[in-house]
Jmol script that loads the backbone (N, CA, C; Angstrom):
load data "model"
ATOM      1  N   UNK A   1       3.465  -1.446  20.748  1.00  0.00           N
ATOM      2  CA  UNK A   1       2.979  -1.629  19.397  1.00  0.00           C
ATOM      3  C   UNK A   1       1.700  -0.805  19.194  1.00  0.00           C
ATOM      4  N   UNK A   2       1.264  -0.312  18.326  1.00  0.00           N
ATOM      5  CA  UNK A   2       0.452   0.817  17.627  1.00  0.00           C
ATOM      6  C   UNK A   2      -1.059   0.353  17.518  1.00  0.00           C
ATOM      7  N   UNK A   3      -0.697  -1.194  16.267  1.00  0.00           N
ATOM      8  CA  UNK A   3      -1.351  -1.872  16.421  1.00  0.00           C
ATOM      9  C   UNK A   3      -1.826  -3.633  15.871  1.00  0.00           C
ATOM     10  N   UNK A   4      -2.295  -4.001  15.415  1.00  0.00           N
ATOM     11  CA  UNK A   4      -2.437  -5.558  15.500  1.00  0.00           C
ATOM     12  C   UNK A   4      -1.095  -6.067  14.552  1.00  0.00           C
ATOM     13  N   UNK A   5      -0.738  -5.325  13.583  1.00  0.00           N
ATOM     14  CA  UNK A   5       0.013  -5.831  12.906  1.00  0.00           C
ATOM     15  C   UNK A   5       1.680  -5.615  12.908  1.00  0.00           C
ATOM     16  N   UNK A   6       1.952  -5.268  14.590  1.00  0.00           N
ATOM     17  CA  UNK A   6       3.012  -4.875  15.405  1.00  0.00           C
ATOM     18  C   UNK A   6       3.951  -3.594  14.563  1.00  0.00           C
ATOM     19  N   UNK A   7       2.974  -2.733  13.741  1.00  0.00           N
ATOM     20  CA  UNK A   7       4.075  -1.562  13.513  1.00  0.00           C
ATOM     21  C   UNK A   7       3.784  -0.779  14.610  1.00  0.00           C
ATOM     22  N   UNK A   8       5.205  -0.030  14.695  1.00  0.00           N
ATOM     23  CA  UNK A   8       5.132   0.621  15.579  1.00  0.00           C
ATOM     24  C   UNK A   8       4.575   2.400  15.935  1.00  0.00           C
ATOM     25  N   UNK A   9       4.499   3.044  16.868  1.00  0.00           N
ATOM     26  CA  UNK A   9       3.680   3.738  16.725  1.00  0.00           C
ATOM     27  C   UNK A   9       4.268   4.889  15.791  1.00  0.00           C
ATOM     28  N   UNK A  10       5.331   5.468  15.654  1.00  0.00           N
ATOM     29  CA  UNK A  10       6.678   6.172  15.175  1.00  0.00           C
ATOM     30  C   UNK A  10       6.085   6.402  13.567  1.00  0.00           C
ATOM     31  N   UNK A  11       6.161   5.015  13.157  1.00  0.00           N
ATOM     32  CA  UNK A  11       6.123   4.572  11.893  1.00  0.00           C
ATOM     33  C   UNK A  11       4.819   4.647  11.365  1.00  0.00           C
ATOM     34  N   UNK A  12       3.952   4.402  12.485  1.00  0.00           N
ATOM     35  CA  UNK A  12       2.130   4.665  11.912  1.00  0.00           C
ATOM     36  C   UNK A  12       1.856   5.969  11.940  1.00  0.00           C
ATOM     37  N   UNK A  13       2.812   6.796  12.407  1.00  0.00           N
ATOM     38  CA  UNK A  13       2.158   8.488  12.566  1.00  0.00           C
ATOM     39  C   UNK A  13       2.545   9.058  11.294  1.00  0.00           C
ATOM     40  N   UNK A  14       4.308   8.322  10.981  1.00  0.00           N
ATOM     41  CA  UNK A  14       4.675   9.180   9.545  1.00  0.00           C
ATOM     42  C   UNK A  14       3.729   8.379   8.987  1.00  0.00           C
ATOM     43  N   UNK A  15       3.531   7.154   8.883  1.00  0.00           N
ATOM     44  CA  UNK A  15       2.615   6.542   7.318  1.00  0.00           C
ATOM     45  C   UNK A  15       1.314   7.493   6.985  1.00  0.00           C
ATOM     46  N   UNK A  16       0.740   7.684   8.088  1.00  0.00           N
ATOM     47  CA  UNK A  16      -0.950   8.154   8.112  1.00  0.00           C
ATOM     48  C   UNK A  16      -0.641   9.864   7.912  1.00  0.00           C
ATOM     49  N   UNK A  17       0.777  10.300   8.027  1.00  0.00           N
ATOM     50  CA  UNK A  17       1.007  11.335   7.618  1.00  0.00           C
ATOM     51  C   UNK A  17       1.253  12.370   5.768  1.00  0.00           C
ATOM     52  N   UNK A  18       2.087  10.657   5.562  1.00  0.00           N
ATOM     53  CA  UNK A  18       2.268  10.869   4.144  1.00  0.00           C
ATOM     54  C   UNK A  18       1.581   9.898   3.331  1.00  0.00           C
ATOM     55  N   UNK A  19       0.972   8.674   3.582  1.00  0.00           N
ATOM     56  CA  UNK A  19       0.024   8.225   2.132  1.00  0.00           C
ATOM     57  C   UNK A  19      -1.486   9.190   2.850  1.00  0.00           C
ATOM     58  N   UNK A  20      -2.174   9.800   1.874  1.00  0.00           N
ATOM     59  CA  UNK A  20      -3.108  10.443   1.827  1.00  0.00           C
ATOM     60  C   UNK A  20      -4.187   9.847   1.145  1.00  0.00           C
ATOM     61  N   UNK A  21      -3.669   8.941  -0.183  1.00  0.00           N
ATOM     62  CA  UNK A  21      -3.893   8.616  -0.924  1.00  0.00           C
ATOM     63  C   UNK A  21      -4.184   6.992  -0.939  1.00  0.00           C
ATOM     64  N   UNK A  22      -3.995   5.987  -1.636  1.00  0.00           N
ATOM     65  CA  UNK A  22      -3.749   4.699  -2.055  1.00  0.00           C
ATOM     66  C   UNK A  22      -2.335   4.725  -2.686  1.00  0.00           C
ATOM     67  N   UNK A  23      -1.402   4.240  -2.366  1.00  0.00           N
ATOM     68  CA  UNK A  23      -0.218   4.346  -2.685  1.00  0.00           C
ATOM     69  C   UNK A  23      -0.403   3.119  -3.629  1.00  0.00           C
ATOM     70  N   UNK A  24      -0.930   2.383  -4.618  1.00  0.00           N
ATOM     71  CA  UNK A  24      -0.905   2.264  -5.248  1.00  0.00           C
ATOM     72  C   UNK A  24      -2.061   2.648  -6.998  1.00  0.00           C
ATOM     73  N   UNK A  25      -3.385   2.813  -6.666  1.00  0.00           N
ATOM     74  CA  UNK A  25      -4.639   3.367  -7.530  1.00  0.00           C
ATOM     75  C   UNK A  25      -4.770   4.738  -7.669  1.00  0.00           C
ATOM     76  N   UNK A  26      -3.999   4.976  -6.468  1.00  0.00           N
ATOM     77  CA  UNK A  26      -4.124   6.611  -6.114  1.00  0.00           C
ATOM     78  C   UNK A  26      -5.642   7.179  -5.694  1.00  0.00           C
ATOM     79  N   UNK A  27      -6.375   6.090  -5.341  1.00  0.00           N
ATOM     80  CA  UNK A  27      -8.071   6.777  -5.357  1.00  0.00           C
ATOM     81  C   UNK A  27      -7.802   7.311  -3.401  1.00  0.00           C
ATOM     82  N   UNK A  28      -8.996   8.275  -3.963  1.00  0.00           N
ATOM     83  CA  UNK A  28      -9.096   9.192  -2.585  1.00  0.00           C
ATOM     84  C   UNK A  28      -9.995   7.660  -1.348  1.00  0.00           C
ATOM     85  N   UNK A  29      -9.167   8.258  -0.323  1.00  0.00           N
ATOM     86  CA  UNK A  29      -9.504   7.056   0.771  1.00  0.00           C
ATOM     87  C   UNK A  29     -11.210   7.384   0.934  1.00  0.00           C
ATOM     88  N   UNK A  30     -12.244   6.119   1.366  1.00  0.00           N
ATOM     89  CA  UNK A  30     -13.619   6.413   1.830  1.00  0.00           C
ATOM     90  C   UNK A  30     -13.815   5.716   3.209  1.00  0.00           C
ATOM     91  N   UNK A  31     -14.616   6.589   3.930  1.00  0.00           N
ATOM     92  CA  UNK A  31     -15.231   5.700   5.150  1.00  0.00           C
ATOM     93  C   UNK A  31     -16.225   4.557   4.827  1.00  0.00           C
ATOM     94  N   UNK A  32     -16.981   5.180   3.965  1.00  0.00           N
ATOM     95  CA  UNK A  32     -18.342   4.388   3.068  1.00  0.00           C
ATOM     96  C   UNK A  32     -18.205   2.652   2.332  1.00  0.00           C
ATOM     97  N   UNK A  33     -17.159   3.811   1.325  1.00  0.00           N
ATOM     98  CA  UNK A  33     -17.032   2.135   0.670  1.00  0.00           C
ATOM     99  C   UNK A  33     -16.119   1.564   0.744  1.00  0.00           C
ATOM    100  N   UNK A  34     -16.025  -0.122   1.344  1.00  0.00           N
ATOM    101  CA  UNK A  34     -15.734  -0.390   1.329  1.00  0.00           C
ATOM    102  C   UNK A  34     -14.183  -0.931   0.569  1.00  0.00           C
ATOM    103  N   UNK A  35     -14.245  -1.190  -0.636  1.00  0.00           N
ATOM    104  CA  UNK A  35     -13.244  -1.452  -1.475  1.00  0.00           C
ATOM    105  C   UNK A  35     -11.828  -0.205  -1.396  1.00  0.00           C
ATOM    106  N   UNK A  36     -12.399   1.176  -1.059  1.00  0.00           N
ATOM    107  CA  UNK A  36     -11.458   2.100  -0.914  1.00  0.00           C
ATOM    108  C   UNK A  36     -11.602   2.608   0.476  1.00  0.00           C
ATOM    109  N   UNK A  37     -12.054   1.934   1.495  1.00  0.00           N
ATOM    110  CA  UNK A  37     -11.246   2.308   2.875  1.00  0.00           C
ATOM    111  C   UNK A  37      -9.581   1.647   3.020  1.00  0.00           C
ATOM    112  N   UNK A  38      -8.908   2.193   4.247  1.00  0.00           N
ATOM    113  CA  UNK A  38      -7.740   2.265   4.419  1.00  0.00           C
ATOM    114  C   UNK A  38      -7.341   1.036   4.619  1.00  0.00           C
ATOM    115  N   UNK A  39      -5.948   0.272   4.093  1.00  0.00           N
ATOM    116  CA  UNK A  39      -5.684  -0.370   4.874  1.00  0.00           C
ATOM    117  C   UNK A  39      -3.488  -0.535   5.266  1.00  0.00           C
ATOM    118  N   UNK A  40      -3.382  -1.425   5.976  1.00  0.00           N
ATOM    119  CA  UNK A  40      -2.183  -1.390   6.393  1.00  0.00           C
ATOM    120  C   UNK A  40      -1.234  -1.937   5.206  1.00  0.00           C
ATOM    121  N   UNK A  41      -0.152  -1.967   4.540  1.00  0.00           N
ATOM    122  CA  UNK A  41       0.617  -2.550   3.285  1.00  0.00           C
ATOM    123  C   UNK A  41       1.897  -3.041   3.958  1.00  0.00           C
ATOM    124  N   UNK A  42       1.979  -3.749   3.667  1.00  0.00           N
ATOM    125  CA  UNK A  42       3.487  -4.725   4.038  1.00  0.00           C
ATOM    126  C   UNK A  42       3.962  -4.622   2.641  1.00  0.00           C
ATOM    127  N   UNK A  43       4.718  -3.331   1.594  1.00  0.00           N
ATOM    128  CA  UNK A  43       5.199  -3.760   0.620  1.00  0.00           C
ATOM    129  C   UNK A  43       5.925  -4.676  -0.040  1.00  0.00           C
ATOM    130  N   UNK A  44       6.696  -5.418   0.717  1.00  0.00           N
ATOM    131  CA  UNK A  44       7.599  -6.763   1.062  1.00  0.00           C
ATOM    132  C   UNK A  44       6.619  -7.609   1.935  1.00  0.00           C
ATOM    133  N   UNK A  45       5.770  -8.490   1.394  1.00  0.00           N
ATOM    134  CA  UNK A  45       5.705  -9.323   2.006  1.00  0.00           C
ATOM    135  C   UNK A  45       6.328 -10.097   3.586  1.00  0.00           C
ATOM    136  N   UNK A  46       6.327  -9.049   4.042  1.00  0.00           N
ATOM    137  CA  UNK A  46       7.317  -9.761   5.143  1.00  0.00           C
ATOM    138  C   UNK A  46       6.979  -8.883   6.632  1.00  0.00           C
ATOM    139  N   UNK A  47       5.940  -9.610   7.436  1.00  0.00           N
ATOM    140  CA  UNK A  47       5.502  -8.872   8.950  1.00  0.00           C
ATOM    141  C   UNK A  47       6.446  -8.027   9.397  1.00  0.00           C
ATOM    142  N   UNK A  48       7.588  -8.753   9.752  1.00  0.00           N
ATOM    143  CA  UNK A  48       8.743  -8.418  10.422  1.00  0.00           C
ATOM    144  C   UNK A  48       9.221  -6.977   9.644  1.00  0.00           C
ATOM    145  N   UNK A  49       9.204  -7.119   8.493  1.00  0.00           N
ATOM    146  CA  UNK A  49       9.632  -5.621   7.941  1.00  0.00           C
ATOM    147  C   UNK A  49       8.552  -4.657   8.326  1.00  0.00           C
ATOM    148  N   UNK A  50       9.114  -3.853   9.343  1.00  0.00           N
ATOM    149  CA  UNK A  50       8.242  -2.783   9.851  1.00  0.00           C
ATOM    150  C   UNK A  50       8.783  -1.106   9.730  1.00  0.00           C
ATOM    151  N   UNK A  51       9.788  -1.030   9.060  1.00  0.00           N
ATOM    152  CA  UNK A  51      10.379   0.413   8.325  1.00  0.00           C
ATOM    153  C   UNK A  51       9.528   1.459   7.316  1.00  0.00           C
ATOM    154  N   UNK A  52       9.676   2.569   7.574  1.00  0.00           N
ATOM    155  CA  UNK A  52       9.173   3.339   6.982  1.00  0.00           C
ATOM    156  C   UNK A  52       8.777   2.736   5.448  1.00  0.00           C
ATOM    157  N   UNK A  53       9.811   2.529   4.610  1.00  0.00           N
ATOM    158  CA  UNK A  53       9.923   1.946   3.433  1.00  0.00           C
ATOM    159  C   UNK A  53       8.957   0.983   3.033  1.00  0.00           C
ATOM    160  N   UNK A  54       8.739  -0.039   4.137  1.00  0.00           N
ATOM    161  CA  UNK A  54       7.633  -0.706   3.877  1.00  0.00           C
ATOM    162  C   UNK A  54       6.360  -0.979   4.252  1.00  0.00           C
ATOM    163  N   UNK A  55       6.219  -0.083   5.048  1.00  0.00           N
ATOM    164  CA  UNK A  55       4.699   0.270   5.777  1.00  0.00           C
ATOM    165  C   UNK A  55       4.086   1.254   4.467  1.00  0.00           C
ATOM    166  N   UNK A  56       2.757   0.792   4.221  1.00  0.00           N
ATOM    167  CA  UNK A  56       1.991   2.078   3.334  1.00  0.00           C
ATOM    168  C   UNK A  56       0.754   2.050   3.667  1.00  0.00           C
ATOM    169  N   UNK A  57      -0.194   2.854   3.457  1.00  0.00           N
ATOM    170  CA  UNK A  57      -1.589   2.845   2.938  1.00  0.00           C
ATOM    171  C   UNK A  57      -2.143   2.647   1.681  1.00  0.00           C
ATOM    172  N   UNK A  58      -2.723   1.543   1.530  1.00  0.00           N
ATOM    173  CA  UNK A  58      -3.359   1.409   0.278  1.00  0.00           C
ATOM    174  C   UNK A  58      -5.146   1.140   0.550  1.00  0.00           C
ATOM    175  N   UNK A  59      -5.612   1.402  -0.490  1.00  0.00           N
ATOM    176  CA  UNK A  59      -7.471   0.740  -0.642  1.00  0.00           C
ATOM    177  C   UNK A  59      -7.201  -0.730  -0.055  1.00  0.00           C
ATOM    178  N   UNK A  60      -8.536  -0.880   0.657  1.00  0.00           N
ATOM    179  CA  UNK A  60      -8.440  -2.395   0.688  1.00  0.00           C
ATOM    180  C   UNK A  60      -8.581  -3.148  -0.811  1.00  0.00           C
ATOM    181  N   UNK A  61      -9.398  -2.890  -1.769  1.00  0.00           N
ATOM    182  CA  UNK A  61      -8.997  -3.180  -3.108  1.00  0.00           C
ATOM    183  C   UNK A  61      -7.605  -3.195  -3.797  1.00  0.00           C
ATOM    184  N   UNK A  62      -6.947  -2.339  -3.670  1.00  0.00           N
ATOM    185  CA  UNK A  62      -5.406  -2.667  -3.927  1.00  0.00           C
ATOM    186  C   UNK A  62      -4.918  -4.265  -3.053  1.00  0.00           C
ATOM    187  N   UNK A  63      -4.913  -4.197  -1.685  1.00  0.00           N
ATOM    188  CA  UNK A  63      -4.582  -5.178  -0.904  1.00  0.00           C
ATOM    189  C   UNK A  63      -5.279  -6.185  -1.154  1.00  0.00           C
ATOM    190  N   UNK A  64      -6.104  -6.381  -1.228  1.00  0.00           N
ATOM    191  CA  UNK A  64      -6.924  -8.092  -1.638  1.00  0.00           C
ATOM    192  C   UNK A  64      -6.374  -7.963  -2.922  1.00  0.00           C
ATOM    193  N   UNK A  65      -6.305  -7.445  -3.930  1.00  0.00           N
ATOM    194  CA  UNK A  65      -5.719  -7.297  -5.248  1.00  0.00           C
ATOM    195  C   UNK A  65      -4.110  -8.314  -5.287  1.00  0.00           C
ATOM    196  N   UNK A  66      -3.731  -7.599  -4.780  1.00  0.00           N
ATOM    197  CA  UNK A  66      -1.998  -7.545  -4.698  1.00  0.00           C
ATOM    198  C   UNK A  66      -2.011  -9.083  -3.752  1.00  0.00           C
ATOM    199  N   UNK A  67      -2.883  -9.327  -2.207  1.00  0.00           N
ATOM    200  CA  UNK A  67      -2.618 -10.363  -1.849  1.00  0.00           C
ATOM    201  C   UNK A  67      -1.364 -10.502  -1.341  1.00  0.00           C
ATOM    202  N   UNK A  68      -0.620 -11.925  -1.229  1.00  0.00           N
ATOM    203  CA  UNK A  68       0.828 -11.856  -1.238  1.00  0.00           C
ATOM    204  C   UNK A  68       1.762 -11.967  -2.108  1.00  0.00           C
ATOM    205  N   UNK A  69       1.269 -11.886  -3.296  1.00  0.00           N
ATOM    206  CA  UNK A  69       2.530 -11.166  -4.056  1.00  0.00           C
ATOM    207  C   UNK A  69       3.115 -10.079  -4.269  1.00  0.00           C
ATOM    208  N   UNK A  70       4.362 -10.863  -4.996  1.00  0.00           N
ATOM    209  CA  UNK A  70       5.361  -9.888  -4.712  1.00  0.00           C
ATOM    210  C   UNK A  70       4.975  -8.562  -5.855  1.00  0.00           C
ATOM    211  N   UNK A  71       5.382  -7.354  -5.197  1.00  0.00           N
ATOM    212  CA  UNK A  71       5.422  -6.228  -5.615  1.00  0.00           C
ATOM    213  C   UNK A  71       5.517  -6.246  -6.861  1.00  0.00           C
ATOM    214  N   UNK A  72       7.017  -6.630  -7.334  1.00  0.00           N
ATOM    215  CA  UNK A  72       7.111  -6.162  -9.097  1.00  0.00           C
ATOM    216  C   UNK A  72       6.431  -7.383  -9.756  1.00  0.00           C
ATOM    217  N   UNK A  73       5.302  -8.681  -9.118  1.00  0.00           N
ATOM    218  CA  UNK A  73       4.748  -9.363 -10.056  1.00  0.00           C
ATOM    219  C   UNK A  73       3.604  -8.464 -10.062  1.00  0.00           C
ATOM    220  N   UNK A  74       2.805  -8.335  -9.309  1.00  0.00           N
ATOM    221  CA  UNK A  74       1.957  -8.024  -9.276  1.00  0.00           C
ATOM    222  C   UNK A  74       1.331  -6.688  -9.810  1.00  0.00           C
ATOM    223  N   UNK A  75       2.578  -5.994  -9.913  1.00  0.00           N
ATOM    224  CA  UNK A  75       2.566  -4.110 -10.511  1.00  0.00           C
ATOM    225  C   UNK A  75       2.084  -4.488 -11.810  1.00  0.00           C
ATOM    226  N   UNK A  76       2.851  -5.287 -12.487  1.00  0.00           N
ATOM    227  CA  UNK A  76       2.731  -5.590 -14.116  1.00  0.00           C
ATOM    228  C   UNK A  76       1.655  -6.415 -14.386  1.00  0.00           C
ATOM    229  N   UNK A  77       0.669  -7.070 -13.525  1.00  0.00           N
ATOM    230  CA  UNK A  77      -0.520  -8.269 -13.641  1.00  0.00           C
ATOM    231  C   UNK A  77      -1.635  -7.514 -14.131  1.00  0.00           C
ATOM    232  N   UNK A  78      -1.963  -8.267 -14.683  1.00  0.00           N
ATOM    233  CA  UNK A  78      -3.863  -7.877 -15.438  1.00  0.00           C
ATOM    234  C   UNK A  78      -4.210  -7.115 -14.429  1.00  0.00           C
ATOM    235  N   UNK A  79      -4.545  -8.436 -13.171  1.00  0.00           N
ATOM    236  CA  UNK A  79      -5.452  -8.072 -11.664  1.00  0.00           C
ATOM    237  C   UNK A  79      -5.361  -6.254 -11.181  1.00  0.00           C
ATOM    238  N   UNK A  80      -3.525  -5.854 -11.384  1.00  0.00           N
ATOM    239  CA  UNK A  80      -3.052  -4.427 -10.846  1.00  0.00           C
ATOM    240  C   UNK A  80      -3.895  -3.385 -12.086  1.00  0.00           C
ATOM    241  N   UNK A  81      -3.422  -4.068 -13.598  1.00  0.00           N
ATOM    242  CA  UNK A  81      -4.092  -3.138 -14.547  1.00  0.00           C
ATOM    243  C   UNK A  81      -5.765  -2.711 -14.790  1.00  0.00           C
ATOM    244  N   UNK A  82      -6.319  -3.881 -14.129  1.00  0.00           N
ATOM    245  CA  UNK A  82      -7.958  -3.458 -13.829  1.00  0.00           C
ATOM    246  C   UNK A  82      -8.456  -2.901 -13.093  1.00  0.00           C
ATOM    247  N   UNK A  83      -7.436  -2.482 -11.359  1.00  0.00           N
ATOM    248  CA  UNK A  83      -7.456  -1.322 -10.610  1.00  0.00           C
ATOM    249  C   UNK A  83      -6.849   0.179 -10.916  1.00  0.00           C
ATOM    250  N   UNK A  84      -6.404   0.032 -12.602  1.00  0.00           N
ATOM    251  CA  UNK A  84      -5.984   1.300 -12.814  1.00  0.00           C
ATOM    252  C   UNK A  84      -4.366   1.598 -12.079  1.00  0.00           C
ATOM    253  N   UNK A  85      -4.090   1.025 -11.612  1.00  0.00           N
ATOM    254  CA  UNK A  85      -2.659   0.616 -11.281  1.00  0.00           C
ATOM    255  C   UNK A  85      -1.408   0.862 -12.098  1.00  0.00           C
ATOM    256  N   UNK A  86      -0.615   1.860 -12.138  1.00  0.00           N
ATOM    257  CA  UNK A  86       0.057   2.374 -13.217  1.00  0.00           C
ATOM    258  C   UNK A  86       1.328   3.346 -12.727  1.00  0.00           C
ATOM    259  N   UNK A  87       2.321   3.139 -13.623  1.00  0.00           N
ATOM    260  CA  UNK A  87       3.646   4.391 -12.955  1.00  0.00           C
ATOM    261  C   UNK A  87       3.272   5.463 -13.044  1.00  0.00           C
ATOM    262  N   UNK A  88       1.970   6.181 -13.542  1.00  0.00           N
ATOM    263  CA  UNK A  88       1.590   7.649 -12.850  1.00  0.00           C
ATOM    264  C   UNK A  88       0.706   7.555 -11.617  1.00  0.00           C
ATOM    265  N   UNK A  89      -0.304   6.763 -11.236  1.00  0.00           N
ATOM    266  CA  UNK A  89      -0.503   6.426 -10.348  1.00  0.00           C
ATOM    267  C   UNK A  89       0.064   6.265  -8.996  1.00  0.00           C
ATOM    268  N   UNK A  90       0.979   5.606  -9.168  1.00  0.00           N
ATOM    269  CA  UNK A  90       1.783   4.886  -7.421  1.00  0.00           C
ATOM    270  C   UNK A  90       2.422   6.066  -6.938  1.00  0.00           C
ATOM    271  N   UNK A  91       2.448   5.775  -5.801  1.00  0.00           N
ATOM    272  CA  UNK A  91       3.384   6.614  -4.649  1.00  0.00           C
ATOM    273  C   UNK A  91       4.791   6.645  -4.889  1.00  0.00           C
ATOM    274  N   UNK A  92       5.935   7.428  -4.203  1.00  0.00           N
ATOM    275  CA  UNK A  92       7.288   7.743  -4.192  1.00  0.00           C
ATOM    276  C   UNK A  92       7.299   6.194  -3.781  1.00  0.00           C
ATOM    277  N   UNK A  93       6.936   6.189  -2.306  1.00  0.00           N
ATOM    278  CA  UNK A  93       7.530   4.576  -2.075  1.00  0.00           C
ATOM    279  C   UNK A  93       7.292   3.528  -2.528  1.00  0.00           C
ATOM    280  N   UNK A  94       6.178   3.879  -3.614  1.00  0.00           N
ATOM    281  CA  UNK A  94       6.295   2.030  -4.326  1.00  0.00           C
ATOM    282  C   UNK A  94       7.195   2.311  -5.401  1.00  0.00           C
ATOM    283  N   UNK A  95       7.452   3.229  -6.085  1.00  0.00           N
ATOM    284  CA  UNK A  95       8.083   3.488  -7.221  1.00  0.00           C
ATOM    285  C   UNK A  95       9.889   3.407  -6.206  1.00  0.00           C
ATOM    286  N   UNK A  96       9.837   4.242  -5.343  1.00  0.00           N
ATOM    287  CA  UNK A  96      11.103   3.432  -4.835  1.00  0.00           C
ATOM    288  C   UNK A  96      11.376   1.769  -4.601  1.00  0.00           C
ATOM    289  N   UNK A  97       9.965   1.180  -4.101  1.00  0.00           N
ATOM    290  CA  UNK A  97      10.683  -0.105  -3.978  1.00  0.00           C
ATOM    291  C   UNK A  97      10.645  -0.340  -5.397  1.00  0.00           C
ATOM    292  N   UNK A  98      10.276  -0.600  -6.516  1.00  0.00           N
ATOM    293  CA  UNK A  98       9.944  -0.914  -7.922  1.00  0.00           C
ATOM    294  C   UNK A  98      11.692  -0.930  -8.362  1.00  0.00           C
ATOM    295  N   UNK A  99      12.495   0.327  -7.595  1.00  0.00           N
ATOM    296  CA  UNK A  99      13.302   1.021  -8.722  1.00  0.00           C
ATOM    297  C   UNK A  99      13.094   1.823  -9.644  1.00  0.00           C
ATOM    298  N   UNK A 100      12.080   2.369 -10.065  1.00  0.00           N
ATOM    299  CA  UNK A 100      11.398   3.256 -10.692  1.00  0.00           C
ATOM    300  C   UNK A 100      12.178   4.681 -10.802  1.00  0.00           C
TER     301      UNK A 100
END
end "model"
wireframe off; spacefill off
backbone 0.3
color backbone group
């Protein structure tokens, strides 16, 4: 395992390869501040799902944001629209899980 949150290492090299970004705010990642350093995304709620599909990088602000809800509640919530959270915004893979 890669690391604490048992993805594997395979899957952490493509993730850290292709989100660059916040796959959901789209803000550029910071070492500094807090609210937009990196963190790990379980897009599905669900540990065990450890597939490309649902591993991402988002701000830690997206993630305390989002919490554990589910994806398509939370896309459409006030909470997502006050992070600027939007279908030009998000990544291929949230707009894939969305259906988008």
């Amino acid at each position: 395992m890669a690391n604490s949150w048992g993805i594997p290492k395979h899957i952490e090299d493509l993730v850290l390869q292709r989100d660059k970004s916040c796959v959901y705010c789209g803000c550029d990642f910071s070492d500094t501040e807090r609210s937009k350093k990196k963190s790990w995304e379980h897009i599905i709620n669900d540990i065990n799902i450890t597939t490309l599909d649902n591993i991402a990088l988002c701000c830690i602000g997206c993630n305390a944001s989002k919490g554990n809800k589910a994806l398509n509640i939370w896309f459409y919530s006030e909470k997502a629209m006050k992070r600027g959270v939007n279908i030009q915004t998000i990544s291929d893979v949230i707009k894939k899980s969305l259906n988008l």
